[in-house]
C-alpha positions as CSV (number, residue, x, y, z in Angstrom):
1,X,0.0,0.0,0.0
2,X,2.7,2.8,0.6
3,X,3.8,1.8,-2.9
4,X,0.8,1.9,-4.5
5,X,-0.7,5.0,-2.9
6,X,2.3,7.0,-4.6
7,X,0.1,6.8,-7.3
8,X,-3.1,7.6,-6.3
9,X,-4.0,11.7,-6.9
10,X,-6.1,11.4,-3.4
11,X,-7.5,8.9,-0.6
12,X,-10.3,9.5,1.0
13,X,-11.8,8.4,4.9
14,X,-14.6,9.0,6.3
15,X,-13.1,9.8,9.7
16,X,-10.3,11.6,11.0
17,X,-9.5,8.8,13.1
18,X,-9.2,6.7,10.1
19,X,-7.5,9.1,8.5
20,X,-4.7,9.0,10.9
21,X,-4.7,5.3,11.2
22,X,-4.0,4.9,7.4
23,X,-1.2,7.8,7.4
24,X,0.8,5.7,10.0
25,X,-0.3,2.4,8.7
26,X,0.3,2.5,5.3
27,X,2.9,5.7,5.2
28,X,1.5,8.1,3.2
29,X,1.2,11.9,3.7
30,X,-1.6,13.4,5.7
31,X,-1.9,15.8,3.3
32,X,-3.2,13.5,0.6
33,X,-5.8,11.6,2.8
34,X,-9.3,13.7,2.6
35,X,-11.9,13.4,5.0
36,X,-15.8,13.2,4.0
37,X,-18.0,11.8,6.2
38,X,-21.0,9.5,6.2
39,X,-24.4,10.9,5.3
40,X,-27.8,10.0,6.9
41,X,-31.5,9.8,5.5
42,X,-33.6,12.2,7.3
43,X,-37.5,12.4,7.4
44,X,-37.7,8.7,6.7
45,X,-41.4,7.3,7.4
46,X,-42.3,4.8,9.6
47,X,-44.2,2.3,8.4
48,X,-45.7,1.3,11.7
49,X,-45.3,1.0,15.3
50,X,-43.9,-2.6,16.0
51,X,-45.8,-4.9,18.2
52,X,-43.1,-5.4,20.2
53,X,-43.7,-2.1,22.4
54,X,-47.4,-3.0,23.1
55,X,-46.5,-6.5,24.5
56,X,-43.7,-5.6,26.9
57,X,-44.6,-1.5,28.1
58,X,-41.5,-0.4,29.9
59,X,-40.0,3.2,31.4
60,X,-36.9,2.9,29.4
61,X,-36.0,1.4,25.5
62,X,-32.5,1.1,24.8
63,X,-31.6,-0.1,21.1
64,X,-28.9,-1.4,19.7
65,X,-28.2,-1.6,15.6
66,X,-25.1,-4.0,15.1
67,X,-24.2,-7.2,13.0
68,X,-24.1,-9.7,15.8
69,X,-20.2,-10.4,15.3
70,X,-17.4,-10.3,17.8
71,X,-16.1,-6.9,17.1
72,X,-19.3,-5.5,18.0
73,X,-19.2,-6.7,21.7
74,X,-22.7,-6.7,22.2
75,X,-21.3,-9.4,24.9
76,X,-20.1,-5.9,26.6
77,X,-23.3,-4.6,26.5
78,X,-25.4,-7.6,27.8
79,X,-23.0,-7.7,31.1
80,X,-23.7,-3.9,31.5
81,X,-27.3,-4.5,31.5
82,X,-27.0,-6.8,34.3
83,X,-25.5,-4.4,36.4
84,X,-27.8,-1.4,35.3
85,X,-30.3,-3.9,36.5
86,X,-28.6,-5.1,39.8
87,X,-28.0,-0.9,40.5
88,X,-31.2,0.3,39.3
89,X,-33.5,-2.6,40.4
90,X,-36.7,-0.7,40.4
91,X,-36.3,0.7,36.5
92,X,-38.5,-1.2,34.3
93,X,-36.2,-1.2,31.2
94,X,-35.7,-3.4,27.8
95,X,-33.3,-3.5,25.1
96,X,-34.0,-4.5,21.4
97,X,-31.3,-6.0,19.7
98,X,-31.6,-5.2,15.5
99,X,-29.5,-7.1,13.5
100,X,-28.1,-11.1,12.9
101,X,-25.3,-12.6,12.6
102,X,-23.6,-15.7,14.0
103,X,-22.7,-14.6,17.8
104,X,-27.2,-14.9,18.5
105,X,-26.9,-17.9,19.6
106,X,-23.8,-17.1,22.3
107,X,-25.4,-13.6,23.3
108,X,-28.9,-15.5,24.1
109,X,-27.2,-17.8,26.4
110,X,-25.5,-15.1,27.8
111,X,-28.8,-13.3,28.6
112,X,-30.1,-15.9,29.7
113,X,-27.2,-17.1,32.2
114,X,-27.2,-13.5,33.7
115,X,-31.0,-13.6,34.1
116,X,-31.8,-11.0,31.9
117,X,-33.2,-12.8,28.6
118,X,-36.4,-11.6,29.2
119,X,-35.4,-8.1,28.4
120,X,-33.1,-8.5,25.4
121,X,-35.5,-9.0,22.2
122,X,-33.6,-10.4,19.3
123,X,-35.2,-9.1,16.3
124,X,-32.6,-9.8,13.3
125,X,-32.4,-7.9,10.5
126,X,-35.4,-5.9,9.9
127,X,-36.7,-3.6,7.0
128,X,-37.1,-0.3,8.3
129,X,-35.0,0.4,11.7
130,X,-36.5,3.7,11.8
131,X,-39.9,1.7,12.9
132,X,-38.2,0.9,16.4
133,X,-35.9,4.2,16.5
134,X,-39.3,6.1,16.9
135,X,-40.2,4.5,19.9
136,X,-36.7,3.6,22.1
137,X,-35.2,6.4,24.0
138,X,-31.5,5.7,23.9
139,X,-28.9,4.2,21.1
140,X,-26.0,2.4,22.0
141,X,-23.1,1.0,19.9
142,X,-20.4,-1.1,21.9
143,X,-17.8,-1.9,19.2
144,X,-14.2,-2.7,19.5
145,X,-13.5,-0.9,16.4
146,X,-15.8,1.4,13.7
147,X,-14.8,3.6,11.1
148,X,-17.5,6.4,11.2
149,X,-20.7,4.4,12.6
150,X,-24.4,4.5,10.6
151,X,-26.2,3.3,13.5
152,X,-24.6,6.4,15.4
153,X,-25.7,8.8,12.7
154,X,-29.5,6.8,12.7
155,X,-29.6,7.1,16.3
156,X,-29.1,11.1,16.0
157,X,-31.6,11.2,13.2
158,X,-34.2,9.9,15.5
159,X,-33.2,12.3,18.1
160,X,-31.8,10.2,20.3
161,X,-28.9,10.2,23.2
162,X,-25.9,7.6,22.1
163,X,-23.4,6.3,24.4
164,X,-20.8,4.8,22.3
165,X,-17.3,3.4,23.0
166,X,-14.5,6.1,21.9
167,X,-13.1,3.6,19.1
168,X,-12.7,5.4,15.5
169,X,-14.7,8.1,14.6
170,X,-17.6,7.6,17.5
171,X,-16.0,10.8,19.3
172,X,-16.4,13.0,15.8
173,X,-20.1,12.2,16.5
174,X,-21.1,11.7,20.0
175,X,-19.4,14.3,22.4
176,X,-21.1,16.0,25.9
177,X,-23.3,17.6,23.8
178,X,-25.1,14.5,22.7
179,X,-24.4,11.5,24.4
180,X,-21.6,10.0,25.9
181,X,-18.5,8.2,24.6
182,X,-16.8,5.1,27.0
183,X,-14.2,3.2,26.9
184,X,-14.7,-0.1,25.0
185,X,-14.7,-3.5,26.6
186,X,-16.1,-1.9,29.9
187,X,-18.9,-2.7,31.1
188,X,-18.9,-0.9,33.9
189,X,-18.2,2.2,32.1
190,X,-21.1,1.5,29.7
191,X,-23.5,0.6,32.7
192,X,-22.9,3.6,34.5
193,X,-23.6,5.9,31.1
194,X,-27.0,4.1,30.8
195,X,-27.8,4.8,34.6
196,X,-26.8,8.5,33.7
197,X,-29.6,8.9,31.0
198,X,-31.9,6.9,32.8
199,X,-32.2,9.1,35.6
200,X,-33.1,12.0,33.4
201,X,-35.6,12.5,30.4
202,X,-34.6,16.0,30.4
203,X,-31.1,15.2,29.5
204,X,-32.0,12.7,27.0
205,X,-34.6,15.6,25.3
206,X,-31.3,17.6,25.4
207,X,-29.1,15.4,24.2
208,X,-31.3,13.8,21.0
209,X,-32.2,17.6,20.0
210,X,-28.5,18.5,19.8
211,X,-27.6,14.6,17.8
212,X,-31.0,16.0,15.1
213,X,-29.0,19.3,14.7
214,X,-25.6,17.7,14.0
215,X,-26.9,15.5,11.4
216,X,-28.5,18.2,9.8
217,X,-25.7,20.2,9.2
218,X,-23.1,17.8,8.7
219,X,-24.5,14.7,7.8
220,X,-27.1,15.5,5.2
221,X,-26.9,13.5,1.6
222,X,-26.9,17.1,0.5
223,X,-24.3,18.7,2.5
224,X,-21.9,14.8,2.2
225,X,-22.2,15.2,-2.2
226,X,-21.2,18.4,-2.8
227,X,-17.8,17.5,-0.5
228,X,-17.5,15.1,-2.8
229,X,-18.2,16.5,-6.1
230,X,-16.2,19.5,-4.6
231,X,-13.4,17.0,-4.0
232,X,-13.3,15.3,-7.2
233,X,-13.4,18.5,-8.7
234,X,-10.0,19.6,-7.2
235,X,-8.6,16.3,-8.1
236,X,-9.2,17.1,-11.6
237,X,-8.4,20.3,-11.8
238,X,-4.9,19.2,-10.0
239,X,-4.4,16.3,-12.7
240,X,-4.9,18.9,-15.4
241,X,-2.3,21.3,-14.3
242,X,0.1,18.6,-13.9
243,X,-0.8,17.5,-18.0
244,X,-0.4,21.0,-19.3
């Protein structure tokens, strides 16, 4: 890669994070690596309220998007729901789980060895995630590694508080004004973040309002294009003055 990147005119990544990461990694000038980020939909429909929420009524929803894989750690997130449950015995809480992959059957078990199973729903891969963004009141992403996360930028669509564990470009997106970034593979640290916004709607209000107003002025399709048709447009217009 160093090599071949001599050739390239630019790189692109979608996080400064990332951006770093490949500079080191594959020893090539900052100066040619360009950051765009991800864009969001916004304004996307529901197409209904699941049934899910009428069959299990609870004070707090916490949701989860996340290909059930190891690097994801929802194994991290499963052991902090035990202890937000052994600390906050009295909070009627649940946690859908959207998204499949080959670590279910291990994370059930899990669930169900800490006592918890009845308030981890398992959904798999569903059609429209905005149909259960509507109705939870916090996001959470638990990874071991991301580049610049879509569930993050979803979650802040649907105006709603993320706590997130500061791997890649989670802190470019969740900061004090919106959520709350934790270390990854702690439990503890993730537990005591849920217990946080759990204590306050007010904060979560606060904290989803700020996530709508950062996707909508950095993370719009509109806004993430014209960084990119800008960008190709100065690669161009470099490659021509190097031909004439």
């Amino acid at each position: 890669l160093p090599l071949v990147n001599i050739k390239f005119e630019g790189i692109t990544t979608n996080s400064l994070r990332i951006k770093e990461y490949v500079a080191k990694r594959e020893m090539t000038s900052l100066n040619k690596i360009e950051v765009i980020h991800n864009a969001v939909d916004l304004n996307i429909p529901a197409s209904g309220r699941p049934v899910l929420f009428d069959e299990f009524p609870a004070d707090l929803w916490i949701c989860i998007i996340a290909n059930l894989k190891p690097i994801k750690r929802l194994d991290v997130l499963i052991n902090a729901l035990f202890l937000l449950r052994k600390f906050k015995s009295h909070l009627d809480f649940h946690v859908v789980v959207l998204g499949e992959g080959k670590e279910r059957h291990r994370l059930e078990s899990l669930a169900s060895n800490l006592g918890i199973f009845d308030r981890v729903h398992f959904m798999g891969s569903v059609q429209n995630v905005g149909d259960y963004l509507e109705h939870v009141d916090i996001g959470v992403l638990c990874s071991d590694k991301e580049g610049l996360s879509n569930a993050i930028l979803e979650y802040m669509a649907y105006g709603l508080p993320v706590v997130a564990t500061d791997v890649g470009g989670n802190c470019e997106l969740v900061d004090e004004s919106n959520g709350i970034c934790v270390p990854p593979n702690d439990p503890h640290s993730l537990a005591s973040a849920l217990m946080k916004l759990s204590d306050s709607r007010q904060l979560r209000q606060e904290y989803g309002l700020q996530g709508i107003e950062k996707v909508r002025k950095n993370h719009s399709w509109e806004n993430i294009i014209k960084k990119w048709e800008d960008y190709y447009c100065l690669l161009v217009g470099n490659k021509m003055g190097k031909v004439s």
